[in-house]
C-alpha positions in Angstrom: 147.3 113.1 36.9 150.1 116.0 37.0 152.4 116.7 39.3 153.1 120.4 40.4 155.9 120.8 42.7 156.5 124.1 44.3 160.1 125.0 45.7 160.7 126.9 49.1 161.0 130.7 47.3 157.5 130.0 45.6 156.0 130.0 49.2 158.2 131.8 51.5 155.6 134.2 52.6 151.8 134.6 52.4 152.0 136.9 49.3 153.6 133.2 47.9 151.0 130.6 49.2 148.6 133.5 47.6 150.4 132.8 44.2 150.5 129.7 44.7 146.5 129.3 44.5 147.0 132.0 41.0 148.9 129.6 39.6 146.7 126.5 40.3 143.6 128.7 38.9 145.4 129.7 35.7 146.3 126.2 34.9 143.7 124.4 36.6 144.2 121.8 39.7 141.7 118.9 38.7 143.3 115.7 39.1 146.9 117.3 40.2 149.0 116.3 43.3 151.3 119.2 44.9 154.5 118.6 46.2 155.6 121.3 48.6 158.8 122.1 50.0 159.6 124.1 53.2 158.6 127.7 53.5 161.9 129.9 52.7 164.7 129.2 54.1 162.9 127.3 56.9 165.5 124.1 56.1 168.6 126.4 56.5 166.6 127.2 60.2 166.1 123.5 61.0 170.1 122.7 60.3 170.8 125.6 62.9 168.5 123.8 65.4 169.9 120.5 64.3 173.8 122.1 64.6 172.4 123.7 68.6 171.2 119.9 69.8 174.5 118.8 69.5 176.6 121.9 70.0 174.6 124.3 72.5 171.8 123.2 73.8 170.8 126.2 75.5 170.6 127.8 72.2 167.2 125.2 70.5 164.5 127.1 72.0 166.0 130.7 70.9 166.5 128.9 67.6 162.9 127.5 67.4 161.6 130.5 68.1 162.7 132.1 65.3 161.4 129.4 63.0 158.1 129.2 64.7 157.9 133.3 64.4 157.7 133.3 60.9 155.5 130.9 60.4 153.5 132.6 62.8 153.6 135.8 60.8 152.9 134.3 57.7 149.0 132.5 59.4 148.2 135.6 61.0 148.7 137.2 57.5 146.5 134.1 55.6 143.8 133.6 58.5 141.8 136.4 59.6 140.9 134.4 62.7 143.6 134.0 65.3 141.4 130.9 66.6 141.4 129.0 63.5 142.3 125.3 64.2 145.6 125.8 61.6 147.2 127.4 64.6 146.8 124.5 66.9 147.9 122.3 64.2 151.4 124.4 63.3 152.2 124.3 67.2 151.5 121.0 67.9 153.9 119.8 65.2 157.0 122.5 66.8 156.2 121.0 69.9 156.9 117.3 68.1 160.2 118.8 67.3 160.9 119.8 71.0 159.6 116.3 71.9 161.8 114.6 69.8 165.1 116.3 71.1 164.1 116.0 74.4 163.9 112.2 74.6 166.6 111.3 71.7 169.7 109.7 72.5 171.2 108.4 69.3 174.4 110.6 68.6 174.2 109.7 65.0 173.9 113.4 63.3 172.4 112.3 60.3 169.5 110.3 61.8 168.5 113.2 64.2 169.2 115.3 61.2 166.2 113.3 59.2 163.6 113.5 62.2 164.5 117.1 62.6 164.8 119.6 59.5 161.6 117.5 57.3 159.6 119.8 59.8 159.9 122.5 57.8 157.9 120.3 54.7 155.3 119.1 57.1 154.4 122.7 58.7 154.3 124.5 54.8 152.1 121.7 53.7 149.9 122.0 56.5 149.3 125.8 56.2 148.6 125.3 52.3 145.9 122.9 52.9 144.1 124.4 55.9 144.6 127.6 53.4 143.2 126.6 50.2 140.3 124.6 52.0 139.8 127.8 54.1 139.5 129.5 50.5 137.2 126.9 48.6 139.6 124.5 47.1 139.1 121.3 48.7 142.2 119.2 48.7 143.6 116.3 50.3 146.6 116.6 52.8 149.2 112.9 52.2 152.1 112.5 54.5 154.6 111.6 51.9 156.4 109.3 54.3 153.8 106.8 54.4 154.2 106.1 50.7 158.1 106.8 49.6 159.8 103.9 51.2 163.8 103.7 52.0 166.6 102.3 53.7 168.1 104.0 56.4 171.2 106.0 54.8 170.3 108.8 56.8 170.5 112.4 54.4 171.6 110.0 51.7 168.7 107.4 51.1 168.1 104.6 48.1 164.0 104.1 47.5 162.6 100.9 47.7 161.2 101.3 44.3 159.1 98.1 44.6 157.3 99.0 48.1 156.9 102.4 47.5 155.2 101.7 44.3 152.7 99.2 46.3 152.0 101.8 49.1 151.0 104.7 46.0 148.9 102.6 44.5 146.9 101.5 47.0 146.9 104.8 49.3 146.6 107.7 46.6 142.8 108.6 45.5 143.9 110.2 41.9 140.3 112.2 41.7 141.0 114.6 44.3 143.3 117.6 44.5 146.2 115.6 46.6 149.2 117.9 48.4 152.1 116.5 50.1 155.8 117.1 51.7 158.9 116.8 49.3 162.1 115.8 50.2 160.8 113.2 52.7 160.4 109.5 53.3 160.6 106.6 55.9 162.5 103.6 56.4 161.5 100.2 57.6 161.1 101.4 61.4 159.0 104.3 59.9 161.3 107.0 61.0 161.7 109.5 58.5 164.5 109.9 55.9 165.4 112.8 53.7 166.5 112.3 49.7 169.1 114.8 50.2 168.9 118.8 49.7 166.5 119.7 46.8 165.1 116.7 47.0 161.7 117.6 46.3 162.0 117.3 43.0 162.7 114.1 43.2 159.6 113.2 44.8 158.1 114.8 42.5 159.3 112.1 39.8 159.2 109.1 42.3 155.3 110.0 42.4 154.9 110.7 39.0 156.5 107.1 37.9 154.4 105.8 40.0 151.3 106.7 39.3 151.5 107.2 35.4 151.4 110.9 35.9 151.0 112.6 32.3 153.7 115.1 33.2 156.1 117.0 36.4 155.8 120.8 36.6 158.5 122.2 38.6 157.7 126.3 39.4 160.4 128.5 39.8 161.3 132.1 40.5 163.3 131.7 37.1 161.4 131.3 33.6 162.9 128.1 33.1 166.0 126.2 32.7 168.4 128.6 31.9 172.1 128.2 30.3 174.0 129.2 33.4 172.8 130.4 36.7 172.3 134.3 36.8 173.8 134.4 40.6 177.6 133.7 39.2 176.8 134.7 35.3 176.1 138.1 33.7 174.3 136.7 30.7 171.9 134.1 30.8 169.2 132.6 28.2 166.5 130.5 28.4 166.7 127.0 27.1 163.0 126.1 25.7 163.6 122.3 25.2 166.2 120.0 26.6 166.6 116.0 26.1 166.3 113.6 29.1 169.9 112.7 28.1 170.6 116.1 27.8 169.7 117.0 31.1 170.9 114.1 32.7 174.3 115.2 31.8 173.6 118.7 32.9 172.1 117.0 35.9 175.2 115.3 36.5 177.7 117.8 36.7 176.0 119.8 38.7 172.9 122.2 37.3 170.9 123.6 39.9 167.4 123.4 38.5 167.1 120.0 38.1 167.9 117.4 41.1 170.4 114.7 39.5 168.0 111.9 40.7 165.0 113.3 39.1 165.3 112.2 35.6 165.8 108.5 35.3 162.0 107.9 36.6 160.7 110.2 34.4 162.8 109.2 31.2 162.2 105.6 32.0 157.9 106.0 31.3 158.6 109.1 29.3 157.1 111.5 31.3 157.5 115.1 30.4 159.3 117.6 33.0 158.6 121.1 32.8 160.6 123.9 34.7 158.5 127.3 34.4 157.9 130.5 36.2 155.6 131.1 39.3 155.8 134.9 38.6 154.7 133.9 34.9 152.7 130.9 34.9 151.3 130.8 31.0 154.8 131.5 29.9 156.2 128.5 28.2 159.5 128.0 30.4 161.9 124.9 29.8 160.2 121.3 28.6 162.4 117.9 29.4 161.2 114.9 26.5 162.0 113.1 24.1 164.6 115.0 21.9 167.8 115.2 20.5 169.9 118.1 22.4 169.3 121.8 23.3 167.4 124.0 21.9 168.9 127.2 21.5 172.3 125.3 21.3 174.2 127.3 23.3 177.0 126.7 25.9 175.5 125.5 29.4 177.8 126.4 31.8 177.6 124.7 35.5 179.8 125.8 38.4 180.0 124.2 42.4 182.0 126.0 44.6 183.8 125.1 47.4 185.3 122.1 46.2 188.4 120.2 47.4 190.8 119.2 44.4 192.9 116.0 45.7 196.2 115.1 43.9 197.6 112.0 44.9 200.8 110.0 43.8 202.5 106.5 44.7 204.8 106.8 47.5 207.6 104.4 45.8 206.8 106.0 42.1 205.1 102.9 41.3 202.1 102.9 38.8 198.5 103.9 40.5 196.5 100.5 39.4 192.9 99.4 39.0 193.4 97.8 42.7 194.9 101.1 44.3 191.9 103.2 42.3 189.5 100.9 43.9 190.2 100.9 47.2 190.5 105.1 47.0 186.6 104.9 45.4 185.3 102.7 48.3 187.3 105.2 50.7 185.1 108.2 49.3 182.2 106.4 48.9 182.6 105.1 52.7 183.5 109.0 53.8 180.6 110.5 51.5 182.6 112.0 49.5 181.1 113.3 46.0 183.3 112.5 43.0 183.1 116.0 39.8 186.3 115.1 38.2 188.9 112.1 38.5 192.2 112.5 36.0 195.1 110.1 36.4 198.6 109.2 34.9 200.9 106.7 35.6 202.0 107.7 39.2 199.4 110.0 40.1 195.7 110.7 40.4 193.7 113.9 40.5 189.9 113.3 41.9 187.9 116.7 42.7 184.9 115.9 45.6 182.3 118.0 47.4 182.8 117.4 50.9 179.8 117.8 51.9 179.5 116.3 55.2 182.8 117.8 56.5 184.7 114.5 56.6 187.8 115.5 54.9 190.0 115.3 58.1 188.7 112.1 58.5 189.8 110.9 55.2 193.1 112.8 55.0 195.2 110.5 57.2 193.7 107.4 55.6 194.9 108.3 52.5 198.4 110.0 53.2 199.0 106.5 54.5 198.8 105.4 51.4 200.1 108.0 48.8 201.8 111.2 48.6 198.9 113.6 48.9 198.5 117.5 48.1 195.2 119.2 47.9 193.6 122.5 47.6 190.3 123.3 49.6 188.0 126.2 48.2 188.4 125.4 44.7 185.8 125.9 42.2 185.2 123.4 39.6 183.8 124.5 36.0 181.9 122.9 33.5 180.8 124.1 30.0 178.2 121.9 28.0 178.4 122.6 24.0 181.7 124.8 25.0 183.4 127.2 22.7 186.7 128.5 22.3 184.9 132.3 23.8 183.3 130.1 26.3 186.5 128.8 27.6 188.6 131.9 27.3 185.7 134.1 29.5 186.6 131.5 32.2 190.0 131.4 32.5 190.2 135.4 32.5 192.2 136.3 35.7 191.4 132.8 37.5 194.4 130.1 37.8 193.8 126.9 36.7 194.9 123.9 38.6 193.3 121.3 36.3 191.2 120.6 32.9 189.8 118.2 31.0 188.1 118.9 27.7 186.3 115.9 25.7 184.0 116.2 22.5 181.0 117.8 24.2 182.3 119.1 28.1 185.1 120.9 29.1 186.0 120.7 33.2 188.3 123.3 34.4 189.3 123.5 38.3 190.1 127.2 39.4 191.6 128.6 42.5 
């Protein structure tokens, strides 16, 4: 069994889906399960109609339209007859969207959030199976929340690793060519849960771990996993082989290709991940294994904008304890708040955190209660893997820095 997931840009128009079936043909689909993500940018559209159901009303149907539009223009362009049954399917699940919003009436964002955007994964998947069926491939279309089971942390789930292993085993027919929705699951009261943005690639690994799979292909518009990403650096290369640990800690602070979550499953059964090109299938692109480093080794370097750097203090000059740093951790934890960098001193503590989920102002006075706080929104926070003195110098060129920390392997620099 392999696992071939294919991101939003692979099929973001018919010419895609198109490539999609190259690449199956070039490296064969027997015995292979596809995970498929929404078409585009269709998630980006489902967060606007998300954003209009609880802001303007009025403004969902425009909104849906739109969405609905391109995935209109993209059948016509795939099925020559406008009366294939594909087209019933696609509007029936829109009008499950409309459905949904119409009777709702939680106001929790997140869990309207969850039943909403994972529309976009179920309509994509839909087309690609009536499509390759249309075209001779015979293949099996899974609702991936029937088998990837979770609790009900709406946009921010844990997997019950124990059920959702029962439900694979028993409901996936490995001898058939299988596709199915990343990014998706369902809790107890089977309403359906997302694993967080790029989270396809996670499902990717939660389905390979469980069925054994002999490896994870993740195709990209990119040749691989590269040592930077070419939309904020000039000069990129291609990394052919990275170590699980290695790319768990690239993982970790921050590296686009590869979702943080995705390589614990796969390291624990030693499952190989590869990361290769859509545009280039028989190139050899980026393998994840068994190793020791990088090869080329090179300086990785990892950037997330729009970060808020926090510096807080003790109001009475008093030392900042294990009890003080505790109760600020369950704070961020409790406002979703995602932790890059944490420095502290005596008196004062330094923590940098993606905010997400927009809570900060929520937070702000829970914390000024407790300590002298100054922070800086819209800061960028950098982080060089296998750094250099060069490395670090071409950063710091005509930025300021507020904060950096440099250990044997990673430097973090945060710039304003």
């Amino acid at each position: 069994m392999r696992i071939f997931k294919f991101g939003g840009a692979s099929v973001k128009n018919a010419q895609g889906v198109r490539n999609l079936v190259k690449v199956l043909s070039e490296t064969g689909h027997e015995k292979a399960l596809l995970v498929v993500s929404a078409m585009g940018k269709t998630t980006n559209a489902m967060e606007a109609i998300v954003n209009a159901y609880f802001e303007d009303k009025e403004q969902i149907k425009p909104a849906l339209q739109e969405t609905i539009d391109f995935h209109n223009e993209i059948l016509s362009d795939l099925f020559e007859n406008s009366k294939h049954p594909i087209f019933g399917k696609v509007k029936s699940l829109f009008d499950e969207v409309l459905g949904f919003l119409a009777w709702n009436k939680s106001p929790n964002y997140n869990f309207v959030y969850d039943q909403v955007v994972g529309y976009g994964e179920l309509v994509s998947t839909t087309i690609i199976n009536a499509y390759l069926n249309e075209i001779g491939i015979q293949n099996n279309w899974l609702d991936v929340r029937n088998f990837i089971k979770t609790d009900s942390s709406y946009r921010d789930v844990s997997v019950n690793w124990e059920r959702t292993q029962e439900k694979i085993s028993q409901g996936i027919d490995q001898k058939k060519l299988n596709i199915t929705q990343g990014f998706l699951g369902s809790d107890d009261n089977n309403f359906t849960t997302t694993l967080g943005r790029e989270g396809s690639d996670y499902t990717a690994a939660i389905l390979a771990y469980c069925l054994n799979a002999n490896s994870v292909t993740i195709w990209k518009d990119v040749p691989g996993v590269l040592n930077a990403d070419p939309r904020y650096f000039e000069e990129t290369r291609l990394l052919n082989k990275i170590s699980y640990r290695e790319a768990i800690e690239l993982a970790f602070y921050g590296a686009s290709v590869i979702h943080p979550k995705t390589l614990q499953p796969l390291q624990q059964k030693e499952i190989p991940l590869h990361v290769k090109s859509f545009i280039n299938p028989k190139d050899s692109g980026t393998t994840v294994g068994k190793g020791i480093g990088i090869e080329p080794e090179v300086p990785c370097f990892i950037v997330k904008k729009d970060q808020v750097l926090m510096e807080l203090s003790s109001l009475d000059f008093s030392f900042i304890v294990e009890n003080s740093i505790g109760e600020l951790f369950k704070l961020l934890h409790e406002y979703k708040m995602k932790v890059g960098l944490i420095q502290n001193s005596a008196i004062s503590f330094s923590v940098c955190v993606d905010d997400r989920f927009g809570r900060l102002n929520e937070l702000l006075p829970l914390l000024k209660g407790r300590f002298k706080v100054v922070y800086h929104e819209g800061v960028s926070l950098y982080t060089i893997r296998h750094f250099t003195d060069k490395a670090i110098d071409s950063l710091q060129n005509g930025r300021q820095v507020l904060l950096e920390q440099r250990g044997t392997e990673t430097v973090q620099l945060i710039v304003k």
